[in-house]
C-alpha positions in Angstrom: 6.4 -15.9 -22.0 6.8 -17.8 -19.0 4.2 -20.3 -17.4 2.4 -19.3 -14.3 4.1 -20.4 -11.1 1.4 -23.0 -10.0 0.8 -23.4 -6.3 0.3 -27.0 -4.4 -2.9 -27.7 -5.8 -2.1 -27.0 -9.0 -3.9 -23.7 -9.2 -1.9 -20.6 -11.0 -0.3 -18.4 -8.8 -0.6 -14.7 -9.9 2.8 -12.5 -10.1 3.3 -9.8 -7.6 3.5 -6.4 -9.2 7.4 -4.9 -9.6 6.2 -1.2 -9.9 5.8 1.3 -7.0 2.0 1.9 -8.2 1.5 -1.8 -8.2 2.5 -2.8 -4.8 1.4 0.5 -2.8 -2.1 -1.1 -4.5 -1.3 -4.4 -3.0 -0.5 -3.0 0.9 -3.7 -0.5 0.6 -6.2 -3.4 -0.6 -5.1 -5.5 2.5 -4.1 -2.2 4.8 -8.2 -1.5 4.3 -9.0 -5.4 3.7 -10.9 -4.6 0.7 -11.9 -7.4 -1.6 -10.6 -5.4 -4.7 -7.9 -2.5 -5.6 -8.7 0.9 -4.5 -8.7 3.5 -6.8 -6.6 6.4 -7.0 -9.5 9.1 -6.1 -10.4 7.1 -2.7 -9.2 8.9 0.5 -7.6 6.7 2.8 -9.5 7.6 5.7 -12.2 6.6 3.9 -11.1 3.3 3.1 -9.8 2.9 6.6 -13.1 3.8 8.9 -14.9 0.7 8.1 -12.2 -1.2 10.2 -11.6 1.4 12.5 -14.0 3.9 13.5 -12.7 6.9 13.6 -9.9 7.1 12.0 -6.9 7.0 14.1 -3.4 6.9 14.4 -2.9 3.2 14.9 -4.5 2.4 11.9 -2.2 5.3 10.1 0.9 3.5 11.7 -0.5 0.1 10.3 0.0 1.9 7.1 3.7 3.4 7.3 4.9 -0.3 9.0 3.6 -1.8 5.9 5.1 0.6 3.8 8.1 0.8 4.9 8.4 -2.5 5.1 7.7 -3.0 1.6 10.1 -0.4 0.5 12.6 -1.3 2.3 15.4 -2.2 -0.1 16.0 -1.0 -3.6 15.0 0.3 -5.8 12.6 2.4 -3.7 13.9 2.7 -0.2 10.9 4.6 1.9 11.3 5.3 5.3 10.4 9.3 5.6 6.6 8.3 5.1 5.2 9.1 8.9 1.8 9.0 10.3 1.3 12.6 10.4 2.0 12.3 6.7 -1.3 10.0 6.0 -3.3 12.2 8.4 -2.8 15.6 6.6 -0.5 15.7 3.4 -1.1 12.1 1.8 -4.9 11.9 1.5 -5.2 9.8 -1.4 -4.0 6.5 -3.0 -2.7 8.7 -5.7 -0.3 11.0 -3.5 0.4 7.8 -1.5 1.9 6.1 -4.6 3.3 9.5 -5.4 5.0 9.7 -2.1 6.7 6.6 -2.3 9.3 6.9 -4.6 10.1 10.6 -3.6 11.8 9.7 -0.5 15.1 9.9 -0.3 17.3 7.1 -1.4 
């Protein structure tokens, strides 16, 4: 086992995750700037309201950009996600992290 990467101060550095599920967490905690990780039940539109009310496109956009930025290279390469997507098929953080690796490689 490895020793944490340790940042300026001194303090450890967490890893970033290396699975799909992991970092589609990552993007929807800060996507929704939530101090923890959503859970796989909470409906995105729920978890973006608070910083946009209602829930609109741009914020749905926010959410591909980050996405497919993210996914941009290998393994996962995810750039058939669209905004019309997040508004009626991908509800949830579960089909979101679903949806991810079924696009097209």
């Amino acid at each position: 086992m490895t020793p944490p990467t340790l940042a300026v101060q001194g303090n450890p550095v967490p890893p970033q995750p290396t699975t799909v599920r992991g970092r589609v967490l990552l993007l929807v905690k800060k996507w929704a700037k939530l101090e923890k990780l959503p859970k796989d039940t909470d409906l995105l539109t729920v978890l973006w309201a608070p910083q946009a009310d209602p829930y609109n496109p741009d914020g749905a956009q926010s959410l591909v950009e980050a996405i497919q930025t993210e996914f941009a290279a290998p393994p996962v390469i995810c750039q058939c996600i669209t905004v019309t997507d997040l508004t009626q098929k991908i509800t949830t953080v579960a089909k979101l992290v679903e949806a991810v690796p079924e696009c097209p490689q």
